[in-house]
N, C-alpha and C positions, 0 to 999 in steps of 0.2 A: 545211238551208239556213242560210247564216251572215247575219245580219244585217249590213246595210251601213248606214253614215249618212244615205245620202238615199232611204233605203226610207221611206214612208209609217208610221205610227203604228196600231197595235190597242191599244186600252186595255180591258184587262180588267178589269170593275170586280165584284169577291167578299171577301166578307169571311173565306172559308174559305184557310187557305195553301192544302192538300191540292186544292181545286179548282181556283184559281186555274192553278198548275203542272200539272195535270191540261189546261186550259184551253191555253196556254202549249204543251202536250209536243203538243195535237193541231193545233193550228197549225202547229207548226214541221215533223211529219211529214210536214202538207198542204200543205208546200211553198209558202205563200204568202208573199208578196215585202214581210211588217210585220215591224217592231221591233214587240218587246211590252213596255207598261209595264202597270202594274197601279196598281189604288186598291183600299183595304176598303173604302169609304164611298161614300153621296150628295154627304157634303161633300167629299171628295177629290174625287170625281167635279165636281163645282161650280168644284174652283180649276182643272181644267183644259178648265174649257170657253173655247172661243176659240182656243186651241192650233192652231195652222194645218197641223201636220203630223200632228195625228190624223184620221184619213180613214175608222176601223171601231172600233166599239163594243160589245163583248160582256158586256152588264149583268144580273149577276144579280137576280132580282124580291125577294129574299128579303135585306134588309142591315138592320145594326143599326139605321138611322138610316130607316128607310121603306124602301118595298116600291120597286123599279125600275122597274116599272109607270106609276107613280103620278108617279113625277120624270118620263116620260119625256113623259105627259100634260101637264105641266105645260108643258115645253120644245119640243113638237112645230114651233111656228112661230119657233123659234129660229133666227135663219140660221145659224148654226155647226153645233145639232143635227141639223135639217134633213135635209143631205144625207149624214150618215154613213150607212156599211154598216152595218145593226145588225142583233144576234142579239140574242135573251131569252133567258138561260138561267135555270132552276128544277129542284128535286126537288120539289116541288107544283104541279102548275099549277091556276091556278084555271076556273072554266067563261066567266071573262070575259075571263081573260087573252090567249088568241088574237087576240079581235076588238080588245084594245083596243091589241095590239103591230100589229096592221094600221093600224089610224087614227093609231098612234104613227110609223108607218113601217120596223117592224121587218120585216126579209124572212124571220124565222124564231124561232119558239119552241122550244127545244131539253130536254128532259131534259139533264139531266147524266150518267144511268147511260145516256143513249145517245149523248152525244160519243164524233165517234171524226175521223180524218183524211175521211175522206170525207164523211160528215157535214157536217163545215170545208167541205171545199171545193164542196160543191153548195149549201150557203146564202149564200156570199160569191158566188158565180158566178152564182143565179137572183138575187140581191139588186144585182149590178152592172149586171145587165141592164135590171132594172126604174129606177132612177133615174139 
């Protein structure tokens, strides 16, 4: 699916290339209707908060500059962060990180060695539902 200019924004935020594009390759196969920009950082992550055409947010828990979790705690009653689609993605997850991507408003904690296109598109679809 080719990305068009007034498609919606997914910002992948990973500090890894290899997952990022990893991230990136199973969107675009699930045919979902984002542009994808990326960030490695919190702090990247930070300068594009507000951005009114970012609409889904797929933030790994694991970056150089603090854990994804933990920003996302922070910003939950953010009206910008608020109402993104959001995924967690991790290759560790912790035993708190579930509950605390539920009270953050994430609609899904993901492995990375289990992203795939379907994957994609049943967390953005049960996640568009809910909010």
């Amino acid at each position: 699916m080719k990305e068009r200019d007034d498609d919606p924004i997914c910002l992948v935020v990973d500090d890894s290339e290899f997952d990022r594009k990893m991230i990136a390759r199973a969107i675009r196969r699930a045919e979902l209707p984002f542009r994808i920009r990326v960030a490695t950082s919190l702090d990247e992550l930070r300068k594009c908060m507000g951005h009114r055409r970012v609409k889904a947010l797929i933030l790994d828990n694991s970056l150089p500059d603090g854990r994804g979790i933990d920003f996302a705690m922070r910003h939950v009653a953010d009206p910008w962060f608020r109402p993104l689609l959001k995924i967690m993605v991790t290759d560790f997850p912790s035993p708190f990180i579930f509950e605390k991507s539920i009270q953050a408003g994430f609609g899904d904690v993901m492995l990375k060695s289990e992203l795939s296109p379907a994957a994609m598109r049943a967390a953005f679809r049960i996640r568009s539902r809910l909010g």
